[in-house]
BAMI-293363 format. One line per field, with one value per residue (C-alpha): x negated, y, z; residue number from 1; residue in three letters. Coordinates in nm, 3 decimals, always signed. Example, Ala and Ser with C-alpha at 12.3 -4.5 7.8 and 13.67 -1.06 7.14 Angstrom:
// BAMI-293363
c1: [-1.230 -1.367]
c2: [-0.450 -0.106]
c3: [+0.780 +0.714]
pos: [1 2]
code: [Ala Ser]
//
This chain:
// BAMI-293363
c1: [-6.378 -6.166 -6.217 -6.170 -5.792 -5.745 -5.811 -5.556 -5.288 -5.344 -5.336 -4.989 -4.855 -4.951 -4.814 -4.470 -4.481 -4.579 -4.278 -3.980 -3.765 -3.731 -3.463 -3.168 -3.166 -2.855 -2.589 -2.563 -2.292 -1.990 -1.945 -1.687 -1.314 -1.208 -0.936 -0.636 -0.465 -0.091 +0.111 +0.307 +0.640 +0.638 +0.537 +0.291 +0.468 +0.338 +0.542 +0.767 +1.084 +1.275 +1.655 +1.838 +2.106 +2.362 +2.529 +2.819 +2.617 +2.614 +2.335 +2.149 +1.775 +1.566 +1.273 +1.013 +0.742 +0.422 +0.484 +0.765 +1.076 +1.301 +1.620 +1.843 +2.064 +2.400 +2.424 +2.467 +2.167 +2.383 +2.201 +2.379 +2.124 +1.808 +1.578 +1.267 +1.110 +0.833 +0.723 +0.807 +0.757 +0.664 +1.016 +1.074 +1.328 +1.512 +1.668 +1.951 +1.917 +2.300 +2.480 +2.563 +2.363 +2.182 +1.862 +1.851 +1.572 +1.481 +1.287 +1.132 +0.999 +0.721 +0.674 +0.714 +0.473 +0.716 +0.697 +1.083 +1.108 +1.444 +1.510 +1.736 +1.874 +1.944 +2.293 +2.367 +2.367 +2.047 +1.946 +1.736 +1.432 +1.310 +0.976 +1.158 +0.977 +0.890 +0.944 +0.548 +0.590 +0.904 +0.837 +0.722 +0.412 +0.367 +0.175 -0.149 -0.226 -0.498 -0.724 -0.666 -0.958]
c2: [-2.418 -2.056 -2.100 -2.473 -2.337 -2.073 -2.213 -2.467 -2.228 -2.016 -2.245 -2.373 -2.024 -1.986 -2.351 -2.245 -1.893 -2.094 -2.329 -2.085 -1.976 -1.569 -1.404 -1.410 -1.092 -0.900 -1.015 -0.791 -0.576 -0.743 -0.580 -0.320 -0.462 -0.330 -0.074 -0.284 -0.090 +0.013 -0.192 -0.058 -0.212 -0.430 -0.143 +0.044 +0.320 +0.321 +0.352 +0.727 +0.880 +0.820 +0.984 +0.678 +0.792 +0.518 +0.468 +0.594 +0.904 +0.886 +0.990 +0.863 +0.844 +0.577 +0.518 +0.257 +0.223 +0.047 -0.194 -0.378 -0.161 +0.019 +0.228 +0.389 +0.690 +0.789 +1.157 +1.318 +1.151 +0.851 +0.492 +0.236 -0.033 -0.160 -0.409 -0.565 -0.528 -0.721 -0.804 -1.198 -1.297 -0.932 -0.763 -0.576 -0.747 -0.605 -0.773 -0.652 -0.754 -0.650 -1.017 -1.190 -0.999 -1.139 -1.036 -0.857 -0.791 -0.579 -0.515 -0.202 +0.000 +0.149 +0.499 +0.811 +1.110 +1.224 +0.895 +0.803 +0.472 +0.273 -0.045 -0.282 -0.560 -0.965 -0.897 -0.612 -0.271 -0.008 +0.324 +0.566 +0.596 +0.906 +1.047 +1.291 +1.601 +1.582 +1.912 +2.042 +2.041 +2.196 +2.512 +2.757 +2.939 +3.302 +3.468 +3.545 +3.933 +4.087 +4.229 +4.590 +4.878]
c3: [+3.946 +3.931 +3.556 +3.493 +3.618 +3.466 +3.103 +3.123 +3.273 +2.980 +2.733 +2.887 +2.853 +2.522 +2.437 +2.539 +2.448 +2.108 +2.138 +2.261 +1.984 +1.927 +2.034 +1.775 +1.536 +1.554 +1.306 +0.993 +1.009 +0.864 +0.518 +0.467 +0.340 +0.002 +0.078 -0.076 -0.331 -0.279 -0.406 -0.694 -0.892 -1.181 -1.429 -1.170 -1.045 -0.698 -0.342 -0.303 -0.323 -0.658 -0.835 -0.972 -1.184 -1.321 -1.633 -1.505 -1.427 -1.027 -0.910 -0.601 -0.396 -0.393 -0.130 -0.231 +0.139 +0.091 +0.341 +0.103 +0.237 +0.089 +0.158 -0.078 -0.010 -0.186 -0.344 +0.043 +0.179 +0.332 +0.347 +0.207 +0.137 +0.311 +0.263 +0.117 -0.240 -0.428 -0.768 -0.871 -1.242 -1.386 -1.206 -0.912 -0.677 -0.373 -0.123 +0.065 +0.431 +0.461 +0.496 +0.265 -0.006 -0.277 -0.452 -0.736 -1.036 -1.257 -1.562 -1.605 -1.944 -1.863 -1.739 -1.969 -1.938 -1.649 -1.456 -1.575 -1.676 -1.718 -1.468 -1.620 -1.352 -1.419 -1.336 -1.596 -1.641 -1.621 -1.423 -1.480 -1.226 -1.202 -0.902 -0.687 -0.574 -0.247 -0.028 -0.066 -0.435 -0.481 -0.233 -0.434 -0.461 -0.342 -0.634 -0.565 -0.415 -0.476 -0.247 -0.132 -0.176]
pos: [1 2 3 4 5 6 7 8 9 10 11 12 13 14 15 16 17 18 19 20 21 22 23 24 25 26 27 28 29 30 31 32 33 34 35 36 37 38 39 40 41 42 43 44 45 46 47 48 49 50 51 52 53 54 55 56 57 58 59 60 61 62 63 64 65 66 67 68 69 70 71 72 73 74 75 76 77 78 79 80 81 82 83 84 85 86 87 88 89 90 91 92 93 94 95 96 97 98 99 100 101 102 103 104 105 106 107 108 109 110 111 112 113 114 115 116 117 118 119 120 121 122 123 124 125 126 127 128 129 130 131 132 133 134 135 136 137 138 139 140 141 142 143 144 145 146 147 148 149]
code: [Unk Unk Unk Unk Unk Unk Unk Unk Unk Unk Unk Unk Unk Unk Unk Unk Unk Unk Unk Unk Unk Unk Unk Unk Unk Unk Unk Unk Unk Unk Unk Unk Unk Unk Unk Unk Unk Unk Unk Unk Unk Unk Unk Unk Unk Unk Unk Unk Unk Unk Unk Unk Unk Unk Unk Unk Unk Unk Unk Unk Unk Unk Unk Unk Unk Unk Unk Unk Unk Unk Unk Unk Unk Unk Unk Unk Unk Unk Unk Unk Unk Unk Unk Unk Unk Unk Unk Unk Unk Unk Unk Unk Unk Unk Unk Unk Unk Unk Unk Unk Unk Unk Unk Unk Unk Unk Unk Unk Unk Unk Unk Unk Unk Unk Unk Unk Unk Unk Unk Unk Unk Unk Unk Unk Unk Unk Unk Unk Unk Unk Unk Unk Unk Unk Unk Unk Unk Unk Unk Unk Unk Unk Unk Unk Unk Unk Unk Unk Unk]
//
């Protein structure tokens, strides 16, 4: 009679351990995002630091961020414009967040072997848009010594 109960029980046990569903595998590993490229103005000249000169010769610094910001500074380093750029139809537009200030676009040629290029705005007139050096590259290099004997 042991056996007669035992047969049944077992077969009940496999039955469900038949019928239960597996536990879950582990999700797959969510694939890595493509690391976005910086963005860059209309004629690719990526995010830095940048000497506008005028026509009239003045001469001034301009700072393109990544993030869409820029600032630019007057010949002594003072800010005296702030705001956000982006590219819309092929230019490169900042706008002021000073009140009252408009936006203003401008087509660039595109970059000479020294990255100057020439950025000629909507409302008139062109600069000159040249990389500025940043400190590391303009400190000069100690000359190499060689070893004493």
């Amino acid at each position: 009679m042991k056996n007669v109960l035992v047969t049944p029980l077992l077969v009940g046990l496999v039955a469900v351990a038949a019928c239960s569903k597996p536990a879950p595998a582990p999700a797959p590993e969510p694939a890595a995002e493509e690391t976005a490229a910086a963005p860059a103005v209309a004629n690719g000249s990526g995010p830095g630091t940048y000497e506008v000169t005028g026509e009239d010769g003045s001469v001034g610094t301009s700072i393109i961020n990544a993030d869409g910001t820029y600032s630019d500074l007057d010949a002594d380093g003072k800010v005296v414009a702030e705001g956000t750029w982006a590219v819309k139809d092929g230019k490169t537009c900042f706008t002021p967040k000073a009140e009252g200030a408009e936006e203003e676009c401008y087509t660039e040629s595109a970059p000479a072997a020294d990255g100057s290029f020439t950025a000629t705005s909507d409302k008139g007139g062109s600069v000159t848009v040249k990389p500025k050096a940043t400190a590391a590259e303009e400190a000069p290099v100690a000359p190499a010594q060689e070893p004493a004997e």
